[in-house]
C-alpha positions as CSV (number, residue, x, y, z in Angstrom):
1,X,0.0,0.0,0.0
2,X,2.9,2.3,0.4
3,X,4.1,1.8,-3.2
4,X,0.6,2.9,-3.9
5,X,0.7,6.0,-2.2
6,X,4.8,6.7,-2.8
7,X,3.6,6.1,-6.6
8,X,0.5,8.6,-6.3
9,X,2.7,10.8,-4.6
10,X,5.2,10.5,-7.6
11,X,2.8,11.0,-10.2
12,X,1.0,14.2,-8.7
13,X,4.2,15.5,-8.4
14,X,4.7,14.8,-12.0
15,X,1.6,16.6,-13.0
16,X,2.4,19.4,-10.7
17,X,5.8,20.0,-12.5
18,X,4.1,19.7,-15.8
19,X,1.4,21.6,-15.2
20,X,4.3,24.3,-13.5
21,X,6.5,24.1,-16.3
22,X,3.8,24.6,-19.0
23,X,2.2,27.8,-17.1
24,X,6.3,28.6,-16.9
25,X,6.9,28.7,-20.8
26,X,2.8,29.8,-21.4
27,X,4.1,32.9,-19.6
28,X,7.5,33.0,-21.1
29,X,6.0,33.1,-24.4
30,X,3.8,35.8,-23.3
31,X,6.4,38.2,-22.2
32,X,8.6,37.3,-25.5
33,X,5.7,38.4,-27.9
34,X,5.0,41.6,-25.5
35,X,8.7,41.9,-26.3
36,X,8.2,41.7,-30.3
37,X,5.2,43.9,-29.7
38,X,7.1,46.5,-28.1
39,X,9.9,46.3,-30.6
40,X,7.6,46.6,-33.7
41,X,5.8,49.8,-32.0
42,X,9.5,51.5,-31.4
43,X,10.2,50.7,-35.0
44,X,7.1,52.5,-35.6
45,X,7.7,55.4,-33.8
46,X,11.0,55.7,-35.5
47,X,9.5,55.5,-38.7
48,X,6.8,57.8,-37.5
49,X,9.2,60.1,-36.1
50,X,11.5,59.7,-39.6
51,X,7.9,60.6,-41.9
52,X,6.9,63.7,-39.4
53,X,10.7,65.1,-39.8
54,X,10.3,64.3,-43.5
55,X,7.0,65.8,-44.0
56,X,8.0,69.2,-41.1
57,X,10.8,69.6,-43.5
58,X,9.2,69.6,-46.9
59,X,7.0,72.1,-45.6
60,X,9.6,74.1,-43.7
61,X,11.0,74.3,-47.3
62,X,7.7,75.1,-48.8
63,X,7.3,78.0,-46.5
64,X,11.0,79.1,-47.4
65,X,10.6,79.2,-50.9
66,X,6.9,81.2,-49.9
67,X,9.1,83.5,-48.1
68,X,11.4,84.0,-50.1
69,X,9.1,85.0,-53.4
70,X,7.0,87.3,-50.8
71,X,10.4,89.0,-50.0
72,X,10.8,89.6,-54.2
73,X,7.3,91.1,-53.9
74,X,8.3,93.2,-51.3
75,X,11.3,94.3,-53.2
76,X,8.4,95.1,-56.5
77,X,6.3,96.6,-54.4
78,X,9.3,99.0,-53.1
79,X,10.6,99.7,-57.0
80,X,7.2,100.4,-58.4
81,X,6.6,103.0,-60.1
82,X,2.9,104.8,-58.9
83,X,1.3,103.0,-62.5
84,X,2.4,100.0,-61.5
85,X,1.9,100.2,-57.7
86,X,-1.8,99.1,-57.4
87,X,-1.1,96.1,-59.7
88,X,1.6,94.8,-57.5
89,X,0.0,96.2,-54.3
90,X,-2.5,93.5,-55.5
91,X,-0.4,90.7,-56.3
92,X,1.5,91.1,-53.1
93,X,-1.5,91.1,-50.9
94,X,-2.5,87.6,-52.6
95,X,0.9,86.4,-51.8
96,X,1.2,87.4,-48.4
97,X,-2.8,86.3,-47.8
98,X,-1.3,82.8,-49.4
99,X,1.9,83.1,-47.5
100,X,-0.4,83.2,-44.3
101,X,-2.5,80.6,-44.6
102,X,0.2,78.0,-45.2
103,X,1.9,79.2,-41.8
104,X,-1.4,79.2,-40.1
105,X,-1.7,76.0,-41.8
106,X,1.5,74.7,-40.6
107,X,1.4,75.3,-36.6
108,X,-1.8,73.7,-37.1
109,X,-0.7,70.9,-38.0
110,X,2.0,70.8,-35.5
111,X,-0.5,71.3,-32.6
């Protein structure tokens, strides 16, 4: 009757370490794809972070060369002669109105 038991014994202690082991590695496996998860979203982020430089910069550009051919109108506007001012008193005003809009556009996008 001992053997009975000292078997028993033996193989609930087998099914204990089985049932142990495969919560163990049910787990393990668990934190490991948490682990791929988390890796995947930093990629992202970089990648996301990479595109939002990308894009900020294309438009940082954009607004440059905006500048830039506002600052020529400027310069027009200054040189005109009074026939031509209204003409490129008018063109001006449409290029700083458009000028403007894309920085108000801009920050709020960034916001």
């Amino acid at each position: 009757m001992t053997t009975t038991t000292n078997r028993s014994d033996v193989d609930q202690s087998q099914v204990n370490e089985q049932l142990r082991t495969a919560i163990l590695d049910k787990k393990q496996a668990q934190v490991e794809a948490w682990s791929k998860q988390i890796e995947t979203l930093r990629a992202g982020l970089q990648d996301a972070a990479a595109t939002m430089r990308n894009e900020t910069e294309k438009r940082v550009a954009d607004l440059t060369e905006a500048r830039d051919q506002a600052s020529e109108q400027l310069v027009r506007l200054q040189n005109s002669t009074q026939e031509t001012w209204a003409s490129i008193l008018q063109q001006s005003d449409e290029l700083f109105q458009d000028l403007a809009e894309r920085f108000h556009f801009f920050v709020d996008a960034q916001s």
